[in-house]
N, C-alpha and C positions, 0 to 999 in steps of 0.2 A: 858431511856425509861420509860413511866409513865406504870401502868398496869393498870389504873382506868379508859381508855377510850378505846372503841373498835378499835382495828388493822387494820379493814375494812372500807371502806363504809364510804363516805363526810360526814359532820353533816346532819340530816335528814331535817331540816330546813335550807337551806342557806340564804334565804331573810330575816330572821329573824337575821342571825347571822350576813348578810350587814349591816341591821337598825342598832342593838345593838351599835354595833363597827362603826359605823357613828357618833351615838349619842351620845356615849364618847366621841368620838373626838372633836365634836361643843363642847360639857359640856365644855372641857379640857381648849378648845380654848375661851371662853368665857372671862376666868384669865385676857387674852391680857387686854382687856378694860375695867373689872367689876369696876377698881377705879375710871378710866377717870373723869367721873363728878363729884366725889367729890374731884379731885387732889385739885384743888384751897382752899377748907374748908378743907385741912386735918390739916394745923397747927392750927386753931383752934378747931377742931374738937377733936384732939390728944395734944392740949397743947403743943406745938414745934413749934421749927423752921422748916420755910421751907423747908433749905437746908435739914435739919432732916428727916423730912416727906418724900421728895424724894424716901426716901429708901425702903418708901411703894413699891416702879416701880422697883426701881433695885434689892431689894431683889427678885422676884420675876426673874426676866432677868438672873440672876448668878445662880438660885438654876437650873431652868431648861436647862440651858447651861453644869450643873453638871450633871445631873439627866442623863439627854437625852441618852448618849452612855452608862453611866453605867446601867439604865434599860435594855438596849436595848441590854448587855452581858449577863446579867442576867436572862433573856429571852432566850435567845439561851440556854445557859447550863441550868437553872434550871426548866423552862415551863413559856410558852409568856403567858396564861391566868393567871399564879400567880403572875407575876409582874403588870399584866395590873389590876388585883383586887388590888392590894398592892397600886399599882399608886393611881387610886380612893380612896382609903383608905384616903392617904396621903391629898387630894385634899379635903373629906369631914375635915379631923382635920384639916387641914389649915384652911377652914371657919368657922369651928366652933369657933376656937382657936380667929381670928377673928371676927365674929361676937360676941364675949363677952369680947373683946377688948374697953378701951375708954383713952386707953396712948398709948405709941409710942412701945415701946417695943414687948408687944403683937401682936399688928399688922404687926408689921415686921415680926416677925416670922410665925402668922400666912400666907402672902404674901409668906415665903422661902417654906412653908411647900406646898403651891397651886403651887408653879413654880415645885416641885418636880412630880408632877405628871405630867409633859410634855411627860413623854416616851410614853402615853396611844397611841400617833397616828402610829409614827412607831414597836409597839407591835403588832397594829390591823393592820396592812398591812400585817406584819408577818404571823399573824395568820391565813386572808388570805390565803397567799398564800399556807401555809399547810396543808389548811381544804374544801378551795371551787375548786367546779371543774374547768376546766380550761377555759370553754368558757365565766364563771360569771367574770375571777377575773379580766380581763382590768378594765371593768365598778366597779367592785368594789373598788378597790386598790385605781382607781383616785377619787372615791367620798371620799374615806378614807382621801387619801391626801390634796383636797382640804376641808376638814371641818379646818385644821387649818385657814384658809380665810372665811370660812364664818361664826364660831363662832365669829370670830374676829369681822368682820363686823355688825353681827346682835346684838352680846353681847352691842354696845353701846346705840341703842337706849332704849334696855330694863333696861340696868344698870340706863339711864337716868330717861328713866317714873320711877322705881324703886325711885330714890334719892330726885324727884321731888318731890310725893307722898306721900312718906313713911320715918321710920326714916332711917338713914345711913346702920345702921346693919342689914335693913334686906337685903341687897346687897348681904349679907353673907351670911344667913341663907336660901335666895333662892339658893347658888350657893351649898351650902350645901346638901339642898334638893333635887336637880340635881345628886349629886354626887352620895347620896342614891340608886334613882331610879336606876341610870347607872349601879352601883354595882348590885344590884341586877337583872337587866338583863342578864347580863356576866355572875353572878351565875347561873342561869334562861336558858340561853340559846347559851353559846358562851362554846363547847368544849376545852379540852387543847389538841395544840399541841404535836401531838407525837413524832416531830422533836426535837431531844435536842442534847448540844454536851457534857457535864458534863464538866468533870473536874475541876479546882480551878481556882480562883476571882481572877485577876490580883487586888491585892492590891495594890502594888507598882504604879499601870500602873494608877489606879485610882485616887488616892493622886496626882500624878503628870499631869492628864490629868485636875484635879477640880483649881490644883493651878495656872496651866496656862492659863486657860480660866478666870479665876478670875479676873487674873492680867489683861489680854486683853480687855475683856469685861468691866472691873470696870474703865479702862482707857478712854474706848471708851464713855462709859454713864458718866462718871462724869469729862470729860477731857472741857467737856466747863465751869462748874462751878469753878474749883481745876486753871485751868488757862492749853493750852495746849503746853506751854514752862515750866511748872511747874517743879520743882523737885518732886514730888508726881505723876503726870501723864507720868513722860518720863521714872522715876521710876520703874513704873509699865509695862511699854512696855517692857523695857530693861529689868526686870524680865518676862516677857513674851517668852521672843525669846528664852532666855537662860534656861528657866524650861519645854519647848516645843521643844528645840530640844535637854534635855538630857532625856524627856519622849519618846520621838523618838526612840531613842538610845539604851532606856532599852525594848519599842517593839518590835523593828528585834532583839534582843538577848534569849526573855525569850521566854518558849516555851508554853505560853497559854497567848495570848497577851490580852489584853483590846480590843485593835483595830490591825486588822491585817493589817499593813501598807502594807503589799506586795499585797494584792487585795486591799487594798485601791490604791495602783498606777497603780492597770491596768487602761487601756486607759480609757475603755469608763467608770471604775467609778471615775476616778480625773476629767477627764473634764466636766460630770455633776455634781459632787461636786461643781468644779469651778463655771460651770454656775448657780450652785442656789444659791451660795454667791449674784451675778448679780440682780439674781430675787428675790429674797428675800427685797434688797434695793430698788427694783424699784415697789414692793409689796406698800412698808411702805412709801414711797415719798407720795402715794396716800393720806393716813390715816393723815399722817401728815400736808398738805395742805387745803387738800377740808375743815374739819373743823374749822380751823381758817377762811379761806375766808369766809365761809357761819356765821359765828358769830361774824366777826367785823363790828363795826358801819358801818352804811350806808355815815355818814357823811366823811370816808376814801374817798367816789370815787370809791369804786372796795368791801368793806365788802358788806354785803347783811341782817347783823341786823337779825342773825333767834336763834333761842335757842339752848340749847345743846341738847334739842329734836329732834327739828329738823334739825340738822345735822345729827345726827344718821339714823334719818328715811330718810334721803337723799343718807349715805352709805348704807344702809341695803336691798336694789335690787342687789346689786355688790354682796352679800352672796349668795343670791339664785340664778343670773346666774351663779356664782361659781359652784355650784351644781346642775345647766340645763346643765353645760358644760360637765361635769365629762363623760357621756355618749358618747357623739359626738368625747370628748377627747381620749376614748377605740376605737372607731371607725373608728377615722384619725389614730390610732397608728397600728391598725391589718391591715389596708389597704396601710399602705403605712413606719409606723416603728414608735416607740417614739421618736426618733430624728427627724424626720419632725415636728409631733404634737408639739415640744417644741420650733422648731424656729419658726412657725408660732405663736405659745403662745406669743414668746417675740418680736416679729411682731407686734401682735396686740394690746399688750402693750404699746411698742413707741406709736404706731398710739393713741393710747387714750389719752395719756401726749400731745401730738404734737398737739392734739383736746383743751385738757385743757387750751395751753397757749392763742389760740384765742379766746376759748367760757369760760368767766370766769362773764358774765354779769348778772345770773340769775339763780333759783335755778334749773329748768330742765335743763341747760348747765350740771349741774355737776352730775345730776341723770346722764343723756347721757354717760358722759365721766366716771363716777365708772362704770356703766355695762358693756362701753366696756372693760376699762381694768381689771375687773372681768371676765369676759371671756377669758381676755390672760391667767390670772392668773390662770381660771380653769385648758384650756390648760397646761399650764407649770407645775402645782403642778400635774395633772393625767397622767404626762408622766413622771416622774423622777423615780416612785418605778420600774417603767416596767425596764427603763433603768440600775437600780442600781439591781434589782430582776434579769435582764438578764447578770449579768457579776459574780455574787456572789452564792457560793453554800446554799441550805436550810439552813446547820446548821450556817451557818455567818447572815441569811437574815435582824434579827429584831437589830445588830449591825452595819451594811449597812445602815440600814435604819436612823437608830436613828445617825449616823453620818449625812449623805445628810440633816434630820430636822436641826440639828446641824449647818450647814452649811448655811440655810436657817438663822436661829436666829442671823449667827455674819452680814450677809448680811443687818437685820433689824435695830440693833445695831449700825452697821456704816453708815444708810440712815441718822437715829435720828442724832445723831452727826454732819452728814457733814450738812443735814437742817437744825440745832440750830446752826452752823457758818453763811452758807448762810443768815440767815432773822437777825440772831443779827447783821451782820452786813451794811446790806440792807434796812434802816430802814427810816420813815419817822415820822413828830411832827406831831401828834393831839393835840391842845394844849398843856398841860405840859407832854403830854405822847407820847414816841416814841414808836413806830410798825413799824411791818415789813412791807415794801412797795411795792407795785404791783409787779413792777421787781425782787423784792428779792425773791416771790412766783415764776414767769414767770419761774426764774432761778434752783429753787427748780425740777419743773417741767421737766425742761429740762433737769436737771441731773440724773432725772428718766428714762426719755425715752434713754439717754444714755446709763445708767444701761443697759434696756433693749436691746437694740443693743449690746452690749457687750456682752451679756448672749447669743443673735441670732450668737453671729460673734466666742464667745467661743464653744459654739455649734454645731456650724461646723465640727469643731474636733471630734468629739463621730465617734468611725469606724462605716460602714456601715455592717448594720446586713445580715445574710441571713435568719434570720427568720420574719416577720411582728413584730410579738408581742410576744411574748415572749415565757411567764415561765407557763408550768405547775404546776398541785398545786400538793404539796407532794411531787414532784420528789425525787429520791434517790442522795446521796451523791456525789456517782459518775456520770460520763457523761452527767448531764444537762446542765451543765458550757459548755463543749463540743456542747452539743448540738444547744446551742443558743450563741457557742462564734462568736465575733465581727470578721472583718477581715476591714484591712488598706485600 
């Protein structure tokens, strides 16, 4: 228990402490896309090789794939505001560390050091729900949620105007600058949780949970380059299964786990884990398509010749109905449960992909097709905390949470992969140059809106509640679980 903050009485500001912990989150979520435009210039940029440079993307993919659950422990025992400051911290020295980068080195780490801040979104869910009353935190929790999509989405066009512009580094020292502010609002305005569960750091559970997502995730992003019959990529998988299920192993045994797999397997939180594995890939199909199509030549037959500007400005309506949704998202959930709000989510998802493969002729086809499935996507990301908030006690909540994020990133991870099989191998000659070819996208698309269904038909599954929506804020340790448990 902290003694630095009052025992009584919500923050006296709740709209204030929404904003904040919104605004972090977009900051956080920005990381996703701040290199995109300069991916192509970075081996000359950085004196490398391509394959090298890469690692700009992927360090950043593995540190917050680390980061994620272990903040989000860390948070529960030691106080969610001083990790979610810590987090920020980490996020300004990333860009900093980067922006005075002009070799490969540097900027990789500085990239490890910005993925490391990914706990910021499920800390601020967390905090949430310990601090706002209860009738704020639907509408809260899911605007929370969805900023990891709509930083994503708006972070490109600016990263672009930005590169276009201006020199490379100031990419960094805006995301920098962001970081600052954020930090200082949270100091400013965002209370600490009085919810904590102390105890000791699963060391062990740490180390084994970082080296296994390592192996997983570094197979998954680098398994098209390394070759994926490779000794180096099957390598890595087969060290995956076997350092993930003897981290397992050593969870159900110790008695202050990293992740507590026994509420990790109740019902309703495996099978929204499960389903945001689903959404998560059928998130990322999007981001991965619409761009290329909107930037290959005209003379393809099906490119449309626009800049890297403007694709961005093409995704970045899908951010903001992300965040018109968030509301209407609280509102389908107290009226009728977040398991509805989430199969309709990946409802109208499919329907967006299944929009995508016919209308693919022009640039308002594709504004059309990101808002709508920006709008699933609100849906689905503003219903997941309810549902993982309603099965999990406070003091687990910000490890809960940062798992299900977790879960959402390997779903990201294996969209990228299986799309970089799809169109490498889908390919058509523009003269001495092969690209990916109409159907190769069509196909992309379709493995989206599959996704999607999947995640609707995995969904199903989640027990029916007897309460709407959920979770009180603050609730006591005991009987909340109770109170909003699920039934078959």
């Amino acid at each position: 228990m902290s003694d630095d903050v009052p025992a009584v009485s919500p923050p006296p500001r709740p709209n204030a402490v929404v904003a904040v912990l919104a605004l972090a989150g977009i900051v956080v979520s920005l990381m996703q896309t701040l290199v995109i435009p300069i991916v192509p210039e970075l081996p000359r940029l950085l004196h490398a090789d391509a394959s090298d440079t890469a690692w700009a993307v992927t360090a950043t993919l593995l540190a917050a794939a680390v980061a994620t659950p272990v903040m989000g422990r860390l948070g529960d025992m030691a106080g969610k505001r001083r990790m979610l400051l810590v987090s920020l911290v980490l996020l300004v020295a990333g860009s900093v560390t980067a922006g005075l980068s002009d070799s490969l080195a540097p900027m990789v780490a500085g990239r490890a050091l910005q993925g490391l801040a990914s706990g910021v979104i499920p800390l601020g869910i967390s905090i949430m729900r310990d601090e706002l009353p209860a009738e704020r935190l639907g509408s809260a929790t899911a605007l929370m949620s969805a900023s990891l999509g709509v930083g994503g989405a708006l972070g490109l066009p600016a990263a672009a105007l930005i590169a276009d512009h201006l020199d490379w580094h100031a990419l960094f020292w805006t995301s920098a600058g962001l970081g600052v502010v954020a930090t200082g609002l949270v100091l400013a305005l965002v209370p600490e949780s009085k919810v904590r569960t102390g105890g000791r750091f699963d060391v062990v559970g740490g180390i084994g949970m970082a080296a296994g997502l390592v192996c997983l995730l570094l197979g998954i992003s680098k398994g098209a380059d390394w070759g994926w019959g490779s000794g180096t990529t099957l390598g890595l998988f087969a060290a995956a299964v076997v350092v993930l299920l003897a981290w397992g192993w050593w969870e159900l045994r110790t008695p202050q786990p990293l992740v507590d797999l026994r509420s990790t397997a109740r019902r309703q939180v495996l099978v929204t884990n499960l389903a945001s594995v689903a959404v998560g890939f059928a998130m990322f199909a999007m981001s991965l398509v619409i761009p290329q199509l909107l930037q290959l030549p005209e003379t393809t037959g099906y490119g449309l010749g626009q800049s890297m500007l403007a694709a961005g400005l093409v995704m970045a309506p899908s951010g903001l109905v992300m965040m018109a949704t968030a509301p209407v998202s609280a509102a389908v959930s107290r009226a009728r449960g977040p398991k509805v709000t989430l199969m309709t989510g990946a409802l109208i998802v499919a329907a967006g992909y299944g929009l995508n493969i016919v209308l693919m002729a022009a640039v308002w086809h594709f504004v059309l097709v990101s808002c709508v499935i920006g709008a699933g996507i609100g849906f689905t990301y503003g219903s997941m905390p309810a549902l993982i908030m309603g099965a999990v006690d406070p003091s687990e909540t910000a490890a809960a949470n940062s798992l299900n994020t977790l879960m959402r990133s390997i779903g990201t991870s294996t969209a990228s992969a299986i799309a970089g099989v799809i169109l490498a191998q889908m390919t058509t000659r523009l003269g001495p140059v092969s690209l990916p070819s109409r159907d190769g996208f069509r196909t992309v698309l379709a493995v989206g809106a599959g996704a999607a269904l999947l995640a609707f038909a995995v969904a199903a599954f989640i027990p029916r509640q007897r309460v709407a929506t959920g979770v009180p804020a603050a609730a006591g340790r005991t009987g909340e679980t109770e109170a909003s448990e699920v039934t078959a």
